[in-house]
C-alpha positions as CSV (number, residue, x, y, z in Angstrom):
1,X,289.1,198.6,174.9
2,X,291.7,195.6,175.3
3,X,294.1,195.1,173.1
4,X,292.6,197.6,170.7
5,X,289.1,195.9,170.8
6,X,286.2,197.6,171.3
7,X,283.1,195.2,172.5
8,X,279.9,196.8,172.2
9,X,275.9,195.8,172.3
10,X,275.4,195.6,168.4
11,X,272.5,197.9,166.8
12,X,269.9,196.9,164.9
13,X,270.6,198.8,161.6
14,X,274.2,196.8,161.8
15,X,271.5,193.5,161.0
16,X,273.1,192.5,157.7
17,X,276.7,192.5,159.1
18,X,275.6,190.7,161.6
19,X,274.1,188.1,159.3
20,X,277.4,187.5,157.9
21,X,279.0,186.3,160.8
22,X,276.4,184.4,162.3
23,X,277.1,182.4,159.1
24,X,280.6,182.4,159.7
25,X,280.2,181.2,163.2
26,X,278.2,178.3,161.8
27,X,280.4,177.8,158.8
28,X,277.4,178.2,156.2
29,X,274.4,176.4,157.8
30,X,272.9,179.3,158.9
31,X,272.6,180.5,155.3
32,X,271.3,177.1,154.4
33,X,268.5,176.9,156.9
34,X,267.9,180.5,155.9
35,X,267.4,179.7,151.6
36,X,264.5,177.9,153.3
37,X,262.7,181.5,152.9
38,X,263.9,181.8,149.4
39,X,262.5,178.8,148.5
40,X,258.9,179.8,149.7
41,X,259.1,182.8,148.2
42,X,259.3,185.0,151.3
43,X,262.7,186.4,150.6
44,X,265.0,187.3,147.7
45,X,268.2,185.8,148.9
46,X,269.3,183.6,152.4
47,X,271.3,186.8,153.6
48,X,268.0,189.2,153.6
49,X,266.2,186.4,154.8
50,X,269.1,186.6,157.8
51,X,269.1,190.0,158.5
52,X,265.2,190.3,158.8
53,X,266.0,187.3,161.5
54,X,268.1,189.3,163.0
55,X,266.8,192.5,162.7
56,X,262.7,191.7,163.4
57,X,262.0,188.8,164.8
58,X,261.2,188.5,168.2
59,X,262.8,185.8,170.5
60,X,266.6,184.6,171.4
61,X,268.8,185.6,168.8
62,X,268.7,188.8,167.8
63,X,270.4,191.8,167.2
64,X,269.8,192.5,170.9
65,X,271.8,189.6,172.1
66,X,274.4,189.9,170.2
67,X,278.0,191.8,170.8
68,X,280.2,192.9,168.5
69,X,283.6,193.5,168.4
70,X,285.2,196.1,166.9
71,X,289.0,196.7,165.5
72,X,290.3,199.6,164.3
73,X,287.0,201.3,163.7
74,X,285.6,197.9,161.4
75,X,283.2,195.3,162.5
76,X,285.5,192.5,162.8
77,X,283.4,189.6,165.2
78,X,280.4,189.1,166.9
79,X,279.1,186.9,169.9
80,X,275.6,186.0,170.1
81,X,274.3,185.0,173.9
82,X,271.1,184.6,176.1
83,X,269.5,182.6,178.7
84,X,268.1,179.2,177.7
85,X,264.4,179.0,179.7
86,X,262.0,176.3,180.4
87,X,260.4,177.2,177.5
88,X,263.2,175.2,175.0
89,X,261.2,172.2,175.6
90,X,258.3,173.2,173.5
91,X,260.4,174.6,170.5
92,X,259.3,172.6,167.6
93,X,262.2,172.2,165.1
94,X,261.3,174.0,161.8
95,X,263.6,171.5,160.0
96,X,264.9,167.6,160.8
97,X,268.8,169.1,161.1
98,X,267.9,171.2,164.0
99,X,266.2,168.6,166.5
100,X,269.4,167.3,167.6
101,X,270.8,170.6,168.0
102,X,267.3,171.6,170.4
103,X,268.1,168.0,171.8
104,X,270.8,169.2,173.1
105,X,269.6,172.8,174.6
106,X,266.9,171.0,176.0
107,X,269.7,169.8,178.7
108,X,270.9,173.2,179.3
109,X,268.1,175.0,181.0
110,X,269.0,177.6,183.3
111,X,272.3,178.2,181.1
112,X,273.6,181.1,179.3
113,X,274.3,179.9,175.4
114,X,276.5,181.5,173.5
115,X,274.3,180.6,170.0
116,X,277.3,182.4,168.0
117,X,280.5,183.4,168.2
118,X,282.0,184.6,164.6
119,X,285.4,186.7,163.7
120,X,286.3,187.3,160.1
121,X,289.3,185.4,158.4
122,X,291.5,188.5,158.2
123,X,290.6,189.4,162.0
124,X,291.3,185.9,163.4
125,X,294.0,185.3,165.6
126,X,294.3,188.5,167.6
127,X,292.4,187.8,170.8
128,X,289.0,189.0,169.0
129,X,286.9,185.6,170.4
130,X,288.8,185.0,173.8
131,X,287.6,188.8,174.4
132,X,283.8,187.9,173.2
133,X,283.8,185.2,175.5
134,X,285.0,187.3,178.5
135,X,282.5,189.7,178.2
136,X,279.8,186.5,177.6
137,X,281.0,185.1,180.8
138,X,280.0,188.5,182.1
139,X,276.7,188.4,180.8
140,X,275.8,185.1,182.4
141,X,276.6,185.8,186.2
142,X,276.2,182.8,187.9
143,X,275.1,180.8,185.2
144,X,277.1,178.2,183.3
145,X,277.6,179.0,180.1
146,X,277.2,176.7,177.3
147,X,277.4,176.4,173.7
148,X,277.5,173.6,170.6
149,X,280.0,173.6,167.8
150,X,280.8,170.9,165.1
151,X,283.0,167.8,166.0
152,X,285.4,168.9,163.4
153,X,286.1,173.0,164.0
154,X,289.2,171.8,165.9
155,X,290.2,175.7,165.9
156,X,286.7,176.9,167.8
157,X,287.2,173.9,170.1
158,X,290.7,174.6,170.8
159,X,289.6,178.6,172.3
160,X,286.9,177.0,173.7
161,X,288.9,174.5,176.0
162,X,291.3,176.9,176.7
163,X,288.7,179.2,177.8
164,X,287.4,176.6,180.6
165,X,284.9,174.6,178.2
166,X,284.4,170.8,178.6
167,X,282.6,168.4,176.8
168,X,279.4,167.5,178.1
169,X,277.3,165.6,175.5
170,X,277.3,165.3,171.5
171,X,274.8,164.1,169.1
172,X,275.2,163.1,165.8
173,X,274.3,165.6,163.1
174,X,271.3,165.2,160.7
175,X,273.0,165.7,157.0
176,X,272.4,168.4,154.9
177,X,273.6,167.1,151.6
178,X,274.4,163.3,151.0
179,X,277.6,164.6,150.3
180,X,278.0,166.6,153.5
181,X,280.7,165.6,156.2
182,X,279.4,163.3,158.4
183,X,279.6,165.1,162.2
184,X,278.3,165.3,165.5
185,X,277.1,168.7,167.4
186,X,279.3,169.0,170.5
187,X,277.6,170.2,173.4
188,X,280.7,172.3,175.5
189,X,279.6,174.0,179.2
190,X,281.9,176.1,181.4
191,X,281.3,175.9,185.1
192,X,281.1,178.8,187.2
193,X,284.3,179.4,188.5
């Protein structure tokens, strides 16, 4: 514990919390790739359809790579990390949004990613993310570690750079909604120190 925060290997039966803040790491869109299901009739709602991602499916991305971080007894953040193989390059995008987002982990094999890294409102601000990325760092060794956040989450990109982050490529962002703020995806990697 540092600072009064607990990091711990999340559980499986914690699958809907941990739902919650992969969509706050990704400020909505993971709900919006996940009404996908809703729309074919495979799940009630974009949330149950992101805890049975979480909780079932097999792959990166799970409940098993993800930390959480606890305050005070409460779930208050979560990291989500794991080795990016060989095996990015045949990943077939389920959706148009997400090939520039594989375009850019197709350039980071051999990297540990850090998919998502999510603290609730009321939590932010007391060191809950700069601890998640420490103990990230320690789950990639040797690797670099790598991740991709929106050109215009100034806050994330601010921890992220003071953490040792650096730009190394961004792509522009396929548009959800005509109305949706235009962006890129910002590829940041650390170096091994």
């Amino acid at each position: 514990m540092a600072g009064g925060i607990t990091i711990r290997p999340a559980e499986r039966r914690e699958a809907a919390e941990l739902a919650i803040l992969v969509d706050i790491a990704a400020q909505g869109f993971a709900s919006w790739l996940w009404y996908g299901a809703v729309q074919h009739g495979v799940t009630d709602t974009a949330f149950e359809r992101g805890r049975n991602k979480l909780r079932e499916e097999p792959g990166p991305g799970n409940w098993r790579d993800a930390l959480v971080a606890e305050v005070d007894d409460e779930v208050a953040g979560l990291s989500v990390g794991y080795a990016i193989g060989p095996d990015v390059s045949k990943v077939v995008a389920g959706h148009p949004v997400l090939e520039p987002l594989l375009a850019l982990q197709r350039q980071i094999v051999g990297h540990w990613f850090i998919e998502s890294l999510g603290v609730y409102r009321h939590q932010r601000g007391r060191g809950i993310g700069r601890a998640l990325l420490a103990k990230e760092f320690k789950r990639a060794g040797s690797a670099p570690v790598s991740l991709i956040t929106e050109s215009h989450n100034d806050r994330a990109q601010a921890l992220y750079r003071a953490s040792g982050f650096g730009e190394a490529a961004r792509v522009e962002a396929v548009r959800l909604f005509e109305e949706s703020k235009k962006h890129d995806w910002v590829l940041l990697t650390r170096k091994v120190a």
